[in-house]
N, C-alpha and C positions, 0 to 999 in steps of 0.2 A: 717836298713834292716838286717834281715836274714841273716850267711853267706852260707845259701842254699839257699836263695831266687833268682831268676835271676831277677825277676823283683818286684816292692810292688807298691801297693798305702796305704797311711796314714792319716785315719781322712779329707779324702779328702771334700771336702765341695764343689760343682758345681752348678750353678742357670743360666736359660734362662731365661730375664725377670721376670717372677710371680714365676716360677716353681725348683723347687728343684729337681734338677737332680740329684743329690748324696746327700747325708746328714750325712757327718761322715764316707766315705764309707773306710772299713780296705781290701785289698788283696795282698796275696803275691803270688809266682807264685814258686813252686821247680823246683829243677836240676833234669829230667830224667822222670819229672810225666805229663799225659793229664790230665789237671785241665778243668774242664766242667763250666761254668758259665752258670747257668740258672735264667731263671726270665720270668714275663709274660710282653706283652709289656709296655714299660714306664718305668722299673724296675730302667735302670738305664747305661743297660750292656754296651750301645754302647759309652755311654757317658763316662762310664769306662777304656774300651779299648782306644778310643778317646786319653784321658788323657796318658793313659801309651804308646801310640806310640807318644807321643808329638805332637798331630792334634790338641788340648785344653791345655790351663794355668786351671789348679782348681783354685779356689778362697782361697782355705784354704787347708792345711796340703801340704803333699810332696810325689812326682813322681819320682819311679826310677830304670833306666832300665839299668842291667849289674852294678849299685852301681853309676850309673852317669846317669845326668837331660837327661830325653826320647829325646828331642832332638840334643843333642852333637850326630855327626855322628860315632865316635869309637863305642857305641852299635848298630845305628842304621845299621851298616852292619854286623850286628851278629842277627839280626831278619828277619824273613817273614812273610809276610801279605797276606792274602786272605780276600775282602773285600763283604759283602753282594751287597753293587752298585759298579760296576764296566764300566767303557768308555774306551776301548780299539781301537785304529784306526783301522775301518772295514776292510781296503785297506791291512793290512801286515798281513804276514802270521805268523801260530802259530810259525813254527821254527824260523822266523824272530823275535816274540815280546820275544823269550825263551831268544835267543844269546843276544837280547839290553839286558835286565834285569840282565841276566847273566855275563854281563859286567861290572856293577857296582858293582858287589864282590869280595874280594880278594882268597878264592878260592874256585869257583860255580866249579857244577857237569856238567860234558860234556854233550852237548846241545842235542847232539843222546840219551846220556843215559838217561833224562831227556824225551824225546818224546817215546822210548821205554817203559819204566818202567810206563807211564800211557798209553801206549796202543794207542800215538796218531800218527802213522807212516802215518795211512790213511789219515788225515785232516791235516798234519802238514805243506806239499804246498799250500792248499785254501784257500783263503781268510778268515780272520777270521770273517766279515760281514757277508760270507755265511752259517756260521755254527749254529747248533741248541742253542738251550739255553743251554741242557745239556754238549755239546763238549765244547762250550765256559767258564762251569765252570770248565771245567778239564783241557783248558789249564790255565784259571786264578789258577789252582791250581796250576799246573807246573808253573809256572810264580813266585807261592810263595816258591818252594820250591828248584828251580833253583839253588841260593848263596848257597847251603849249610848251612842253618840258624842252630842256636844253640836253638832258641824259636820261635814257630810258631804261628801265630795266625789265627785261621780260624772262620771265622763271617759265618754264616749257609754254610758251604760248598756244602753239598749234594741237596741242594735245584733247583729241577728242572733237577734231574738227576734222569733216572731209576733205577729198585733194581740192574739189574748188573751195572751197572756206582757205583754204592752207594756203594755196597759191592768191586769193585776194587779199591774204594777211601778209604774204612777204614783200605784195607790189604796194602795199600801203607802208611796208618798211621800207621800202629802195625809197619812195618818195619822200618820207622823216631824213633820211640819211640824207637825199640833197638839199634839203630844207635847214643843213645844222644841225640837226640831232644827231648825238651820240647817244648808240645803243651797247648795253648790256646783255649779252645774251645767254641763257642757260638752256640744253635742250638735248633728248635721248636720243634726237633723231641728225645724226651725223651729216645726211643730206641736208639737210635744212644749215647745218653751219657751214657747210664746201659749198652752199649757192648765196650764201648769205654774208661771211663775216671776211671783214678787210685785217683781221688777224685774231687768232687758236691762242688760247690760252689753257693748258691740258695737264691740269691737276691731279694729285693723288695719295691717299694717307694724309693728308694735310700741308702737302709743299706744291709748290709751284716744280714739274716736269722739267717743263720747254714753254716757251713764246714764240711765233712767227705767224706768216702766211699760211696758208694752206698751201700752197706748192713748197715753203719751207721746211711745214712738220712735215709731208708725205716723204720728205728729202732725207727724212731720218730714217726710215725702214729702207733696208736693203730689197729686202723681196722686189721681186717681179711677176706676173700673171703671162703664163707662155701656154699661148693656145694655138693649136693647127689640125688637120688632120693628114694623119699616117694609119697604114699600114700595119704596124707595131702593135704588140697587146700592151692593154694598161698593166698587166701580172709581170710583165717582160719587165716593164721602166719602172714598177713603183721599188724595186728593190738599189737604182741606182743611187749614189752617196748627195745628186744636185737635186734630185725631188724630196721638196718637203709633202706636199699633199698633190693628188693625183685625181681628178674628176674626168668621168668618159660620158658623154652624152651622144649616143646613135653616132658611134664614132669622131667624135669630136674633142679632143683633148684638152684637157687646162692642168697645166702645171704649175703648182707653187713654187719658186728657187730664190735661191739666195747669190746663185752663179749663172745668169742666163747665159752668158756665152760660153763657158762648157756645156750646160745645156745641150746647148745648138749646134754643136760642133757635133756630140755625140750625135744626138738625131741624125743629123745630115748622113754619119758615118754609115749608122743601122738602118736608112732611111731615105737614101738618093729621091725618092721622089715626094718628100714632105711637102705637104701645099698647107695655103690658106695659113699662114704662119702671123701673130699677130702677139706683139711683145708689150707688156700695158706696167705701170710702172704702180707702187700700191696705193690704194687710196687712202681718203681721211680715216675710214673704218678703219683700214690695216693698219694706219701709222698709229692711229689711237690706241687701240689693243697689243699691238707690240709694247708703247711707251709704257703703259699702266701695267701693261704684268711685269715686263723688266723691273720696274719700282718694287714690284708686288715680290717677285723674288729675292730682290738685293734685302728687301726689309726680313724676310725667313732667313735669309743668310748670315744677316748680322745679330740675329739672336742667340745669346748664350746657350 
C-alpha cells in the first residue's frame, strides 16, 4: 500500500454465485482527499466498500485499512460509516443514538457539538421513529461522524434530503475535509461529486475505468455543447455528419459534436450572422456515461 494511502484494495477479485462483483478491482484512498467512487448500478461500489470496511473476504488480492486487515479493530475506530440502508431503533432519540455511538471512540466530538453543527437541536428529543426520511439521514450522518474519524465513508448521503438539507450536508463536508478528514464518497447524484470530490474514481462491471480530477475525467469525452442562435432550421443541421444530438428551444440551438470546429466553420458558412455562440466543453454527467457505456460495449464485444 501507498504510504499516503489510508486505505487500498489490490487485484481484488469478488463473486456472488454466477456474478462477478469485482474483477481485479485496484483502489486506493489518500490522506486529506474526497475521493468520489462512481458507477452505474452493479458496478461493483458497494461490494467495494463492503470489502474495505471488512463486511466481505474478497476471494482474491488484499484489503487494507490504516496498513492493517479492515477488520482488526485499531483501524476500525479511526473510520466512519454512513450507510445507504440503514435500521436504527425508532424508540431512541437522536441525542441518545449520537452519545451510544459516540462511546465507542476513543476521542469523539461532544454530543451537543455534534447536534449543533447539523442543525438538529429541534428533533434531537423525538423519537427517531417519528422523524422524516430526510432528518433521519442527517442524524445517520451525525452518527458517522460523531468518533471523530480520520476516513469517512458516506454511501449516497444526501439521498431523500432537500436542497437546503443537501447543501448544509456538503458545508459540513468541505469543513471535515479541512479538519483532516478523508472522505469516501458514493453517490447517483453527479453534481454532488463535480462540487465535492478532490478526485473520480468511475467504475464498471467490476474494474476500475479511469482516476483523476474532475477537469481530468471530463478531458476524456471529446464531445462539446455548441449553442447559439441562427437562422437555420434544426431539419436543415440534424442530417449533417458533426451533430450528434440536436435540441431547439424558441429558437435557440444546442448541438452535441465530437468536431466543434467543423461545426463552426459550417455554421458561419450557412449562417453569416450566427449570434450568441457559446462552446461548453462535457461535463461529469457526459464523461461519466460515455466512460461506462464504452466499457459496457467493449465487454458485448468480447463475447463469444
Amino acid at each position: 500500500m501507498s504510504t499516503h494511502a489510508l486505505a487500498s484494495l489490490n487485484g481484488i477479485r469478488k463473486r456472488f454465485g454466477g456474478i462477478a462483483a469485482l474483477d481485479g478491482f485496484d483502489l486506493a484512498v489518500k490522506r486529506g482527499e474526497l475521493l468520489a467512487l462512481l458507477g452505474p448500478n452493479g458496478a461493483g461500489k458497494s461490494t467495494a466498500i463492503s470489502i474495505l470496511l471488512g463486511l466481505h473476504a474478497p476471494d482474491a488480492g488484499s484489503a487494507q485499512l490504516f496498513g492493517h486487515a479492515p477488520q482488526e479493530i485499531a483501524g476500525r475506530r479511526r473510520i466512519g460509516v454512513m450507510m445507504q440502508e440503514v435500521a436504527l431503533p425508532g424508540v431512541l432519540r437522536p441525542r441518545e443514538l449520537i452519545a451510544q455511538a459516540a462511546a465507542y471512540y476513543p476521542t469523539p466530538y461532544d454530543v451537543d457539538a455534534v447536534i449543533a453543527r447539523l442543525q438538529l437541536r429541534e428533533v434531537a428529543n423525538r423519537p427517531y421513529g417519528k422523524l422524516s426520511g430526510g432528518q433521519k439521514r442527517q442524524v445517520q450522518f451525525a452518527l458517522a461522524i460523531c468518533g471523530r474519524p480520520e476516513l469517512l465513508f458516506l454511501d449516497e448521503p444526501t439521498v431523500g434530503m432537500d436542497v437546503q438539507a443537501r447543501e448544509a450536508l456538503w458545508k459540513v463536508i468541505r469543513e471535515l475535509l479541512h479538519e483532516s478528514c478523508s472522505i469516501v464518497l458514493t453517490t447517483h447524484y453527479l453534481e454532488e461529486a463535480e462540487a465535492l470530490a478532490d478526485r473520480v474514481a468511475v467504475m464498471a462491471r467490476g474494474r476500475l475505468v479511469t482516476t483523476g480530477t474532475v477537469e481530468e475525467i471530463r478531458a476524456h469525452v471529446s464531445r462539446k455543447q455548441v449553442s447559439f442562435s441562427s437562422t437555420l432550421s434544426a431539419e436543415f443541421m440534424r442530417g449533417w455528419p458533426e451533430v450528434m444530438t440536436l435540441e431547439n428551444e424558441r429558437g435557440r440551438m444546442q448541438i452535441t459534436t465530437r468536431s466543434a470546429e467543423a461545426l463552426l466553420i459550417k455554421l458561419f458558412r450557412e449562417d453569416p450572422a450566427l449570434a450568441d455562440i457559446e462552446v461548453r466543453r462535457a461535463g461529469l454527467a457526459e464523461a461519466f456515461n460515455e466512460l461506462t457505456t464504452q466499457v459496457a460495449s467493449e465487454k458485448e464485444e468480447a463475447r463469444p
